[in-house]
Backbone as CSV, one residue per row, in Angstrom:
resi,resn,N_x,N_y,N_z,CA_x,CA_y,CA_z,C_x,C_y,C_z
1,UNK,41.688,-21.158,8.020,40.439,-20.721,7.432,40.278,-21.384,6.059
2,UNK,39.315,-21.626,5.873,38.683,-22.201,4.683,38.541,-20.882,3.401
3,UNK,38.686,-21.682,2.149,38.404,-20.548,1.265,36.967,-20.222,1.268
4,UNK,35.933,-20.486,1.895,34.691,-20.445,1.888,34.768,-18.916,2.867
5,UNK,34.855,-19.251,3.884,35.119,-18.014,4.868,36.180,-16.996,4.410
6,UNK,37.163,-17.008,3.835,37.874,-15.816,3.243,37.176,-15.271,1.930
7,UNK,36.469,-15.894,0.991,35.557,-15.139,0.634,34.359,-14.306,0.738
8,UNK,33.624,-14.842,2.153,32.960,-13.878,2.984,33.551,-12.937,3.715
9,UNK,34.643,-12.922,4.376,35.650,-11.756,4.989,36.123,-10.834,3.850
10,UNK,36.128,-11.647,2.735,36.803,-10.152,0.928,35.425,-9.945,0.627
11,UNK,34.173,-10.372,0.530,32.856,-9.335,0.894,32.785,-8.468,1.531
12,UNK,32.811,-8.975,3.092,32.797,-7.748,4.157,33.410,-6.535,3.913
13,UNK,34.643,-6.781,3.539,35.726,-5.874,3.492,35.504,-4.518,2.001
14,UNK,35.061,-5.680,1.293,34.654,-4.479,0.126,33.164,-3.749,-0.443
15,UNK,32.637,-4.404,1.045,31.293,-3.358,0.982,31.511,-2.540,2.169
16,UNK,32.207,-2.830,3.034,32.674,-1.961,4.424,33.110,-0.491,4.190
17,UNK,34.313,-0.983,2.984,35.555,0.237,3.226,34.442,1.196,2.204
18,UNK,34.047,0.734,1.009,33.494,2.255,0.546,32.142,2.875,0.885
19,UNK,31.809,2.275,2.042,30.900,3.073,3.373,31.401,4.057,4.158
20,UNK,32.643,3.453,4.945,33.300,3.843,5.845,33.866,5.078,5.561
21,UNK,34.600,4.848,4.302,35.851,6.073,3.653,34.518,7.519,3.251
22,UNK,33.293,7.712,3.156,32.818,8.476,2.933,32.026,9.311,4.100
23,UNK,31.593,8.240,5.131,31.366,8.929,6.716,32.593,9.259,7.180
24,UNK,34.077,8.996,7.326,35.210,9.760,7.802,35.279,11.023,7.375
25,UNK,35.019,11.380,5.558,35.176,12.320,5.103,34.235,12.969,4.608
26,UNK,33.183,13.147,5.068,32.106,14.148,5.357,31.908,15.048,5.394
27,UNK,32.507,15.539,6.586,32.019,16.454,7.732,33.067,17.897,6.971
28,UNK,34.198,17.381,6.152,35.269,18.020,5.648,34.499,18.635,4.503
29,UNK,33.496,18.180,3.369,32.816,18.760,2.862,31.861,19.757,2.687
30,UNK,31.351,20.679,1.779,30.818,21.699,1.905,29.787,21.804,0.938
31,UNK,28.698,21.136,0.860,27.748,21.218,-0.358,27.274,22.333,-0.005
32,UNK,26.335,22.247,-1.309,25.549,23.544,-1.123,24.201,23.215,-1.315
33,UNK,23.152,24.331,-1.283,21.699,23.744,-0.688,21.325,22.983,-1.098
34,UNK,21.468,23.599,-2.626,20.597,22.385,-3.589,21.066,20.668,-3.641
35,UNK,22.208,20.677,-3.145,22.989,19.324,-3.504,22.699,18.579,-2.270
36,UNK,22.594,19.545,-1.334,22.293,18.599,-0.143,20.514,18.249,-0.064
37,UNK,19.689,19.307,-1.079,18.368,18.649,-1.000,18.640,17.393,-1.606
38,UNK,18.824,17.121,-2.919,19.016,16.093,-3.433,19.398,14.842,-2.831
39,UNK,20.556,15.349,-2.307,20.969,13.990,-1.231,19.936,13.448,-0.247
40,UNK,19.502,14.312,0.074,18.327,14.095,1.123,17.315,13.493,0.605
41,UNK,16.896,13.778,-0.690,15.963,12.515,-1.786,16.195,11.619,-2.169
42,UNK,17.516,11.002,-1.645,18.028,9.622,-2.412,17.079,8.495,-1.666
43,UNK,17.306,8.598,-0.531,16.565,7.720,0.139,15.420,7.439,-0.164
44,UNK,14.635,8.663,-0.259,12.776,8.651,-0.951,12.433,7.801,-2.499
45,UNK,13.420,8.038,-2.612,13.520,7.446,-4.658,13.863,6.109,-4.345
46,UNK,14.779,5.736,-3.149,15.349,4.373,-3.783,14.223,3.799,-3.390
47,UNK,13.290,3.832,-2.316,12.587,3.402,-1.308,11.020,2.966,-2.482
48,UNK,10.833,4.223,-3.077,9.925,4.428,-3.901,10.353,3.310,-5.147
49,UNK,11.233,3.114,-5.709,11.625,2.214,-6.527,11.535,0.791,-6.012
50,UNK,11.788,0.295,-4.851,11.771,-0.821,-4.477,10.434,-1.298,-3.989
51,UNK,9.438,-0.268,-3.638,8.173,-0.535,-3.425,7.102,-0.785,-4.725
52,UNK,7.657,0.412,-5.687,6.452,0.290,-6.613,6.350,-1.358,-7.653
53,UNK,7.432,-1.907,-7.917,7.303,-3.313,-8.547,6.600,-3.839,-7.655
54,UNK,6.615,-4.135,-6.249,6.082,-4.988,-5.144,4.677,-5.078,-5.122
55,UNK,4.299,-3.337,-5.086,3.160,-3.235,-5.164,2.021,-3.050,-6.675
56,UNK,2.438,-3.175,-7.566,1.903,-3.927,-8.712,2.378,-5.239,-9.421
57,UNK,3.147,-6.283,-8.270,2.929,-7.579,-8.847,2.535,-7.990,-7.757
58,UNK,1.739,-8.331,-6.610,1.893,-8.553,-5.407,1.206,-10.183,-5.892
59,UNK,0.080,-10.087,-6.530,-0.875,-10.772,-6.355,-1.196,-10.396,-8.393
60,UNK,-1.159,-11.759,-8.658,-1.313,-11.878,-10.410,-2.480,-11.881,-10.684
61,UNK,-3.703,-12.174,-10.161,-5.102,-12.902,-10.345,-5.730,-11.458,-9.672
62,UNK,-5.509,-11.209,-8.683,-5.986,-10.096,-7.853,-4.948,-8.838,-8.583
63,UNK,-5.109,-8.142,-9.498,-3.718,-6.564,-9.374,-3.701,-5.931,-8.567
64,UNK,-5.026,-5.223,-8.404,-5.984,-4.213,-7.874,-5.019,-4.147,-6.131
65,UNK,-5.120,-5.323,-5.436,-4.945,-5.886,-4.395,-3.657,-4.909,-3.930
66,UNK,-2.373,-4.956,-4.410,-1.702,-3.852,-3.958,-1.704,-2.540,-3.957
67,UNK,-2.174,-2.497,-5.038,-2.635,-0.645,-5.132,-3.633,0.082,-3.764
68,UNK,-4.820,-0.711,-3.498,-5.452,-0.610,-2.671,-4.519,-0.490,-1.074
69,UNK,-3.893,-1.487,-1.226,-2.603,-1.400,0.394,-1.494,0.123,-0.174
70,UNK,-0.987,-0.093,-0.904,-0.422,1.595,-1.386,-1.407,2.506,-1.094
71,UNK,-2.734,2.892,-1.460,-3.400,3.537,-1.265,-3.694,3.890,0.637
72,UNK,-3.951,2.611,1.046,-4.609,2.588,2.488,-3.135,3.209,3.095
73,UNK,-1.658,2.856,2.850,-0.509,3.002,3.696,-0.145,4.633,3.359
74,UNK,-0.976,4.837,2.099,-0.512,6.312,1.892,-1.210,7.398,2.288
75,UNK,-2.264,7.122,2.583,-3.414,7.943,3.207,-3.516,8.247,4.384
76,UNK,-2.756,6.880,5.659,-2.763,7.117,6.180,-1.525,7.910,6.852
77,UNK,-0.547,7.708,5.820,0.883,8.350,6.388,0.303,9.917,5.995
78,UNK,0.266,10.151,4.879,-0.450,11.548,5.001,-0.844,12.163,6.286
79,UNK,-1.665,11.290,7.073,-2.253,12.166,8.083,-1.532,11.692,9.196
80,UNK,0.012,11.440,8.874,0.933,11.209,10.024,0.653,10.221,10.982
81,UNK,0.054,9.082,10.778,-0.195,7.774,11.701,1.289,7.412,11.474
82,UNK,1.541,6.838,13.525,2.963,6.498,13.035,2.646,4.964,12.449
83,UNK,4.201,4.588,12.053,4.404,3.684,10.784,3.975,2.704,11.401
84,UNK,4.035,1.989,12.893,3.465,0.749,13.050,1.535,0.543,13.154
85,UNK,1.071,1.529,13.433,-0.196,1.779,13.175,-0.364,1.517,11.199
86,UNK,0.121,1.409,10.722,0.104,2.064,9.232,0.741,0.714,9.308
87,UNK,0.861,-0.037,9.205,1.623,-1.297,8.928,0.399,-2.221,9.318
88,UNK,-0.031,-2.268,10.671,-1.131,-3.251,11.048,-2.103,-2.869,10.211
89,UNK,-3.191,-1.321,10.452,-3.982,-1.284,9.802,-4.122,-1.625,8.227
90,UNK,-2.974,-1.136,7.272,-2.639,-2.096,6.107,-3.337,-3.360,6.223
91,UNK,-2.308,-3.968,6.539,-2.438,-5.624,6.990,-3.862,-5.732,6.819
92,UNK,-4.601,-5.237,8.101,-6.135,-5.981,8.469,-7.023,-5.276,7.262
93,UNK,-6.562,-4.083,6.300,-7.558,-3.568,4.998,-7.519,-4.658,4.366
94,UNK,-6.131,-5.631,3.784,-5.997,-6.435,2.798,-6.146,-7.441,3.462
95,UNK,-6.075,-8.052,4.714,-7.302,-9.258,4.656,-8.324,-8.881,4.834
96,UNK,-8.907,-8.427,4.988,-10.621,-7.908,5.125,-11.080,-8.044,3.467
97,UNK,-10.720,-7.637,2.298,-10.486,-7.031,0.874,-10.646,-8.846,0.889
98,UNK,-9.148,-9.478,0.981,-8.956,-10.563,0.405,-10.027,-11.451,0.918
99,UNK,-10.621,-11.059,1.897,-11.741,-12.460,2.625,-13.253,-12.117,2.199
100,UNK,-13.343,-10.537,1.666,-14.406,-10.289,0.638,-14.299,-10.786,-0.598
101,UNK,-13.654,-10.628,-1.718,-13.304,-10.882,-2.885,-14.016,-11.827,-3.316
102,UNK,-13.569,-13.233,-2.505,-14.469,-14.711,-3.541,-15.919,-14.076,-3.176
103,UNK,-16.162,-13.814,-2.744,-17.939,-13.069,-2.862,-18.077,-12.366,-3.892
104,UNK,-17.294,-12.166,-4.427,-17.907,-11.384,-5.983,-17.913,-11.788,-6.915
């Protein structure tokens, strides 16, 4: 093996094990309500963090342009459209938006 490939195998290995070592030992734990709501919000926050930069730099000339797709994807999840409905319709708001625009 090449040192190229044993440094991708000492990656693997040290994003693996401190995944792994915390689903083995789980189930042995005993939170309590509140800690397990929290946990249950990690996901919502990180998700929310990685979206909101995206969606106010999307487009430099246009701002407006992502907020409007945040808006359309949130409105419609609200009223429980599943996510691939809510993904296309997105899509076809912001080209429709973007193929209006030079008209103004």
């Amino acid at each position: 093996m090449d040192y190229i490939a044993l440094v991708i195998l000492g990656c693997a290995v040290v994003t693996f094990v401190p995944r792994l070592i915390p689903a083995l030992f789980i189930d042995k734990l005993d939170f309590s309500p509140k800690f397990e709501k929290f946990l249950n919000l990690i996901p919502y926050t990180a998700l929310a963090a990685l979206i909101c930069p995206g969606v106010l730099t999307v487009d430099s000339q246009l701002w407006y342009i992502g907020l409007i797709g945040a808006v359309v994807a949130a409105g419609l999840s609200w009223k429980k459209v599943p996510i691939g409905a809510i993904v296309i319709i997105t899509v076809v708001v912001l080209i429709s938006v973007y193929s209006i625009v030079p008209f103004f």
